[in-house]
Kinemage of the C-alpha trace (Angstrom):
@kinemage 1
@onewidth
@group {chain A} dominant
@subgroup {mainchain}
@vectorlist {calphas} color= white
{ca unk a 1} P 122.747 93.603 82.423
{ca unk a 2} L 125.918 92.821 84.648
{ca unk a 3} L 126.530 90.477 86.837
{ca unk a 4} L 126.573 93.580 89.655
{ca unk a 5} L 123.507 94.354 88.845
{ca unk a 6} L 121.998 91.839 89.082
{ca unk a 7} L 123.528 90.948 92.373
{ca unk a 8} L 122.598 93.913 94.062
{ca unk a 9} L 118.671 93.702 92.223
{ca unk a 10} L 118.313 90.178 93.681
{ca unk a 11} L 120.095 91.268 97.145
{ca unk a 12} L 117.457 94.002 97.228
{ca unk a 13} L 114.660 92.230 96.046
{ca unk a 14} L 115.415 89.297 97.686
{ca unk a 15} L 114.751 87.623 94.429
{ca unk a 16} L 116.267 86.418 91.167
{ca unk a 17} L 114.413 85.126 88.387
{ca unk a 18} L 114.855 82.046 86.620
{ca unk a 19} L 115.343 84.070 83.287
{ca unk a 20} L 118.175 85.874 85.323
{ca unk a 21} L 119.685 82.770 87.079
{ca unk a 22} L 119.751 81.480 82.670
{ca unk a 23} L 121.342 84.150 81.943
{ca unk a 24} L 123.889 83.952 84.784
{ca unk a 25} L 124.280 80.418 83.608
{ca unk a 26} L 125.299 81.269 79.926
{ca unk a 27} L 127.785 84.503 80.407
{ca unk a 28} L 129.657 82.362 82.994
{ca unk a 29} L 132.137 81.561 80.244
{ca unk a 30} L 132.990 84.915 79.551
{ca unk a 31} L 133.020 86.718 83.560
{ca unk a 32} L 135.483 87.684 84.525
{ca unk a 33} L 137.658 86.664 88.189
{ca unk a 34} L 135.209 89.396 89.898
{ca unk a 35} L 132.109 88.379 87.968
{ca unk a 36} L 133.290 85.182 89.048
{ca unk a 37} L 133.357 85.380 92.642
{ca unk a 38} L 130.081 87.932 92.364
{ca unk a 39} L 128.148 84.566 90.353
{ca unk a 40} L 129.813 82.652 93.640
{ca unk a 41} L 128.403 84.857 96.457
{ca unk a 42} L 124.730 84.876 94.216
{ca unk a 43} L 125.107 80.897 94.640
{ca unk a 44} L 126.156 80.541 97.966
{ca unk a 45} L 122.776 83.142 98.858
{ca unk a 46} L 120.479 80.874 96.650
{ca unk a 47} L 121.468 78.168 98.959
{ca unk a 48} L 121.195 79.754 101.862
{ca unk a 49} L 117.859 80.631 101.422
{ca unk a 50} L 118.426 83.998 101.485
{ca unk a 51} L 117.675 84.989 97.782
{ca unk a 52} L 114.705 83.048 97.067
{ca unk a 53} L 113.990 81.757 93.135
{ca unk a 54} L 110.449 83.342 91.657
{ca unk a 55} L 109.026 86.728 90.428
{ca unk a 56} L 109.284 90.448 91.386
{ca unk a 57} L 106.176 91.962 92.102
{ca unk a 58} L 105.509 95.351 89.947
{ca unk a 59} L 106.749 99.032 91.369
{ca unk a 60} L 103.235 99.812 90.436
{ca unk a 61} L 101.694 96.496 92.559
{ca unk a 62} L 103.677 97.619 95.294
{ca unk a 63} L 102.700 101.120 95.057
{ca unk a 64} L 98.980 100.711 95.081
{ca unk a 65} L 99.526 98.210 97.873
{ca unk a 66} L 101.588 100.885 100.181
{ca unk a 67} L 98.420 103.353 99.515
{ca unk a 68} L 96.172 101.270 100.712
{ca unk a 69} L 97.814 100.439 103.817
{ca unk a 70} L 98.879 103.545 104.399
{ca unk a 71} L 96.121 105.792 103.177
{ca unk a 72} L 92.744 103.831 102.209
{ca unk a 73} L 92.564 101.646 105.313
{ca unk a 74} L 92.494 103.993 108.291
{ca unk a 75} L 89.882 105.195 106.648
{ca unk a 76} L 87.567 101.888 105.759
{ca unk a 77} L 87.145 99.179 107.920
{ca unk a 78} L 89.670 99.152 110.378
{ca unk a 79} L 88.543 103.171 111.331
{ca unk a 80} L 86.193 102.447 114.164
{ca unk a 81} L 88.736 99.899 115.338
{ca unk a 82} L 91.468 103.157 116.322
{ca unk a 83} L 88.865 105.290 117.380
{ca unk a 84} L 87.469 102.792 120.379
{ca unk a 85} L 91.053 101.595 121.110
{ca unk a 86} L 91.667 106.347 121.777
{ca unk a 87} L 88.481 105.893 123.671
{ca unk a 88} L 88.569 103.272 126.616
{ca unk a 89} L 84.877 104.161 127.771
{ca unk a 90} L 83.197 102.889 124.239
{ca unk a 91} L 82.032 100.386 123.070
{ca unk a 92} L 83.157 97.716 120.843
């Protein structure tokens, strides 16, 4: 792991972990000036609120979630929903 990757994982994600915020914390000694002002800029985000301290949800959690939105739902519950709001004259 590198401090860049990190940086953009957490930019992405929106999230750093506090393994990777530990880590951060003992390779400081050793970064160079860019790693320096990258570990800066991760900082200055964790501050702001923008890059929040916690867990990344699994590819796979967020995978099965998307197909359910996407796939399973229009056509469970929410179906006869869609099909009165295409048909004004219907009812509810």
């Amino acid at each position: 792991m590198t401090v860049g990757e990190l940086f953009i994982e957490s930019l992405s994600s929106g999230v750093i972990t506090p393994l990777e915020l530990d880590w951060v914390v003992a390779q400081q000694a050793c970064f160079s000036r860019v790693e320096e002002a990258t570990a800066l800029r991760l900082g200055r985000l964790i501050d702001q609120g923008t890059i929040q301290l916690g867990c990344r949800l699994p590819m796979a959690k967020l995978h099965n979630d998307l197909i359910r939105e996407h796939w399973i739902e229009p056509l469970g519950r929410h179906r006869h929903n869609r099909r009165s709001e295409s048909q004004p004259g219907t009812p509810v």
